[in-house]
N, C-alpha and C positions, 0 to 999 in steps of 0.2 A: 496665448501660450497653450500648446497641446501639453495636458495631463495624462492622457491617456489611448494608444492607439487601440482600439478593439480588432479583436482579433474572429473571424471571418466562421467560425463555428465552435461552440463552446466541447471542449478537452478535459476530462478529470484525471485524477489521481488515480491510476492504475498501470497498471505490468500487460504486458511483458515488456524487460530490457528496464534500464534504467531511468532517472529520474526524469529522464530528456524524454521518456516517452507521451508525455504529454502534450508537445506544442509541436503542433501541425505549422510545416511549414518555414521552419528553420531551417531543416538541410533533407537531403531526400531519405537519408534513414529514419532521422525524426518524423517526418510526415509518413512514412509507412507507419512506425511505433504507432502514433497519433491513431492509427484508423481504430483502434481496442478501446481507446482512450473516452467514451462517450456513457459510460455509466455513473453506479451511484455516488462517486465523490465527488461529485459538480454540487451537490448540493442542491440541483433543481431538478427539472423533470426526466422522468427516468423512462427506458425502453420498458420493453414487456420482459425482456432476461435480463432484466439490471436491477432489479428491486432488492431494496436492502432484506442483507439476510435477520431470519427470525429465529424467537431461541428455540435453540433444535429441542425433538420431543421425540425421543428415540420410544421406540411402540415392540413387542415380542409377539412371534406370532402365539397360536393357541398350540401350537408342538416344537418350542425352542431345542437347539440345541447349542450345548454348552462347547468351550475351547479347553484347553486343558490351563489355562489360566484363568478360568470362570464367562469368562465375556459368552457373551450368549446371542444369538443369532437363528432366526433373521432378524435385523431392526432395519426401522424406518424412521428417517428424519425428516422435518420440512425446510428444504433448502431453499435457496432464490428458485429454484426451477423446479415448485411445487414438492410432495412428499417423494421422496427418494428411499429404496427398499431393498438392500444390502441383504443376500439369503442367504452367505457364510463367509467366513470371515475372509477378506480379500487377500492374497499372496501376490495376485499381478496388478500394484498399483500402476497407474501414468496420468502425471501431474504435469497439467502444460502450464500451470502457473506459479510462477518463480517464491512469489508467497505462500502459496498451499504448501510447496515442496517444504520451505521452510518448516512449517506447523508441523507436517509427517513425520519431517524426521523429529521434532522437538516432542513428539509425545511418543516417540519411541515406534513409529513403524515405520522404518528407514528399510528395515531388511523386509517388508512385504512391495517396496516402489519398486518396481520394472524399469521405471522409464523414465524422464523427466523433458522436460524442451529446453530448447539452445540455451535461453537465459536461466536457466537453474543454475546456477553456480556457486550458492549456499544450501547447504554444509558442502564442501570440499568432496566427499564421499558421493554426495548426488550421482546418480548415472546419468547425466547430462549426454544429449541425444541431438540429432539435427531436427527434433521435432519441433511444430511449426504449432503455438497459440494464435497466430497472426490468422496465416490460412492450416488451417489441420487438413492434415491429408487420414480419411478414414482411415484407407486401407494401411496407409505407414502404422498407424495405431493401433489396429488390430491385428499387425505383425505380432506382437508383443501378446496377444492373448489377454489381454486387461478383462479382471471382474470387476473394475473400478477407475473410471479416469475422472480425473479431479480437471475444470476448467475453471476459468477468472472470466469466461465473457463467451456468450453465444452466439452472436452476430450470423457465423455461419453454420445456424442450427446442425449442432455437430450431435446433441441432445438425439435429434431426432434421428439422425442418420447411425448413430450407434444404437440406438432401441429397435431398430431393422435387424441388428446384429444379438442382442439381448445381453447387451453390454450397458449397467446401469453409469450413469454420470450426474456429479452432483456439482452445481456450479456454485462457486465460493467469489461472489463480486467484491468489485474492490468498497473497502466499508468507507462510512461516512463515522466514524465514531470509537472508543474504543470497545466501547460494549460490543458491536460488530464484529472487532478481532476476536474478541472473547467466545461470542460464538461461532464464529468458523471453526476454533480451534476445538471447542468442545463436541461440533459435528463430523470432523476427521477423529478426533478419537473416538465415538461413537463407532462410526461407519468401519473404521478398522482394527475394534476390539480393544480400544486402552483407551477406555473413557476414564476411569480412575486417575491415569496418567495427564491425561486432558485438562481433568482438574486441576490436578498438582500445578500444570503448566500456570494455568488461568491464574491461581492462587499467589503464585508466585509475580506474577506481572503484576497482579493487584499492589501485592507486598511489598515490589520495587517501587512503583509507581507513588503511592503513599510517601513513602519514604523520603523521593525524591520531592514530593509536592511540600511534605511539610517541614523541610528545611532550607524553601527558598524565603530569602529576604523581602519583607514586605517595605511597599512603597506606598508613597503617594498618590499616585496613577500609573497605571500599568504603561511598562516600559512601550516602545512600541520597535516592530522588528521589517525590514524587509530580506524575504524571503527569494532568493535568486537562482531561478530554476535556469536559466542560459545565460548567455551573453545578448542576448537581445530582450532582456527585461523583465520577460514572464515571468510572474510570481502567484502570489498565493492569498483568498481571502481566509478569513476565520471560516467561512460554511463550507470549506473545503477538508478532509481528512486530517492533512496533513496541520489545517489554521486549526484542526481543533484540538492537536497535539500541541501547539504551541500555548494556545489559550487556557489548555492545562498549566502550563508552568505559569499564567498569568501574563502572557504577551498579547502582542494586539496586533497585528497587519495595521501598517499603512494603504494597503491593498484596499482598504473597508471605504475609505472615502473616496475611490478614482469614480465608484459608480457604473452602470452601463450594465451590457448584458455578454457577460463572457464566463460564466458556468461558474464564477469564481478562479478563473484561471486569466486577469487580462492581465495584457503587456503593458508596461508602463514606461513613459518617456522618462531621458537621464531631468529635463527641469524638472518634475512632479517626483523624484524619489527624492531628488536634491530639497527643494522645498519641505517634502514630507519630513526632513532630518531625522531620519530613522536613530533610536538607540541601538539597536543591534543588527548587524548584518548577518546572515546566513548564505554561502556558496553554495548549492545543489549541483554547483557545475565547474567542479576543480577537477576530477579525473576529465567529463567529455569535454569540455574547453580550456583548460589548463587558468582556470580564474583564482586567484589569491586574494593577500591582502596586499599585498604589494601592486596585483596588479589594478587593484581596484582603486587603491591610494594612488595611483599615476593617473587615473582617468581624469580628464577636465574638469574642474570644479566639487569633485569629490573631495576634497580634502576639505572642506566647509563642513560635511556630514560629521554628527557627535559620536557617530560610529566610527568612523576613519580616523577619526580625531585622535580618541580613545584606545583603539588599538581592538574594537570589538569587533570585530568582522573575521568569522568564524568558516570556520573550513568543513563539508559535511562529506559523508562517504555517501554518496549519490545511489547507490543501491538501498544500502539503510531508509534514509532519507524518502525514496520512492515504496515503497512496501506496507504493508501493515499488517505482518507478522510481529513473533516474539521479539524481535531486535529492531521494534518500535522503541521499547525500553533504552536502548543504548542512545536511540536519537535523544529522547527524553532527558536524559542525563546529560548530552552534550550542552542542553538547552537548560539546564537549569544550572550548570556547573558556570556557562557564560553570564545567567542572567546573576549570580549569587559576584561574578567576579565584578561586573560594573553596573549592580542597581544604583551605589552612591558616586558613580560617575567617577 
């Protein structure tokens, strides 16, 4: 019996576009998404621009000068892409990563972004742009006059090609953790003057997150969940981002025992999920594939699953879901609102 098909180069948990953008290979838009898809949420080895980010250490020079809100500039932070040195406080953001965007506007400097790329499409307000995280085009980006472009992956040292220009960029990779989020978000408010706010943000996910952790139901053994990133199977271990948001609320991938070598992203055959009899089921792929519980309940021999059974098989917003911004938190709560509704089955 095949448990598990491996999948042909390991994919992480990263943007741009949705949660589909991780699995090379599914359909020709997914396998473009998929080319971004090779940093730090794999969980294993990382590129030289994919290193998990550190906590920023914002630096003044020896003649600061203040904003009329206090923030004070120049700072310097250490980003995945080494110290980054911000000389006054930015007004022309451009953020080609659908997350960064997020964070910007969530500590309040929404009215300094310029720009954002195609897949920005939270907050609503975004100025969602034909701009390209995929392949960036310089010159389209230096249309906009940017003292700051925010990226999620260097691939095509965009880094280097704007510092030709003296255009600083601080790249924010996709995290492995939530500490990670925490600090992206506290280096975009740094870098654009509402570090205070930064905080607040930070403090308050802490505060939800708490919350949420300590009012789920304790069990026996941790429930266990599969995590359904397509229609073709790909899912999710615990050393992936996203397993380690679940592992917060106390859930556990079936994903953990197929084994192999697939970044923490492998495909798994319907016997080996079937077998696995997951407790809980998670959709990552009801807007790009139209998957339910109904449709999941009509599949061959699905209806034996204690998820199917049960009626747990949970429906995600696949943007959410792919991200590790602030409305991480909303996943969170989806995940602990299901686990509190059938931990006694």
């Amino acid at each position: 019996m095949i448990l598990v098909r491996q999948r042909r180069s390991a994919a992480c948990f990263v943007e741009p576009g949705s949660a589909k953008s991780h699995i090379p290979g599914a359909r020709p838009l997914l396998t473009a998404l998929a080319l971004v898809l090779t940093i730090t949420a794999c969980g294993g080895a990382q590129s030289s621009t994919s290193a998990a980010p550190t906590t920023p250490t914002p630096s003044v020079s020896s003649s600061p000068t203040a904003t009329d809100d206090g923030a004070q500039f120049p700072v310097t932070v250490s980003a995945a892409n080494d110290d980054v040195t911000v000389q006054e406080r930015p007004e022309a953001v451009v953020s080609l990563s659908p997350t960064a965007t997020e964070m910007l506007f969530a500590v309040g400097a929404g009215d300094q972004v310029a720009a954002v790329d195609e897949f920005s499409t939270h907050p609503s307000e975004a100025p969602t742009t034909d701009l390209s995280g995929f392949e960036p085009n310089v010159e389209a980006i230096a249309g906009y006059d940017p003292d700051l472009v925010v990226i999620a992956d260097d691939g095509a040292d965009l880094t280097g090609a704007l510092a030709e220009l003296d255009i600083p960029v601080l790249l924010a990779p996709a995290a492995t953790t939530l500490d990670d989020t925490y600090e992206q978000i506290e280096q975009l408010g740094t870098v654009t003057g509402h570090a205070d706010e930064a905080d607040e943000v930070v403090e308050q996910m802490r505060d939800d997150i708490a919350d949420i952790t300590s009012n789920l139901p304790e069990t026996d053994e941790p429930l266990t969940y599969f995590h359904e990133l397509d229609d073709m199977y790909y899912t999710v271990t615990s050393d992936t981002f996203i397993g380690h948001v679940y592992e917060t609320a106390g859930l556990t991938s079936i994903a953990d025992e197929a084994g192999g070598d697939a970044g923490g992203y492998p495909q798994l055959s319907e016997e080996f999920i079937i077998d696995a009899d997951p407790d809980l089921i998670f959709l990552a792929d009801a807007q790009c594939c139209g998957q339910t519980a109904e449709t999941v309940a009509d599949r061959p021999g699905w209806d034996q699953i204690r998820a199917v059974r049960e009626g747990a098989v949970v429906e995600l917003d696949e943007d959410v879901a792919s991200r590790w911004g602030p409305r991480i938190v909303e996943m969170l709560r989806t995940v602990g609102d299901a686990v509190a509704e059938h931990a006694d089955g």
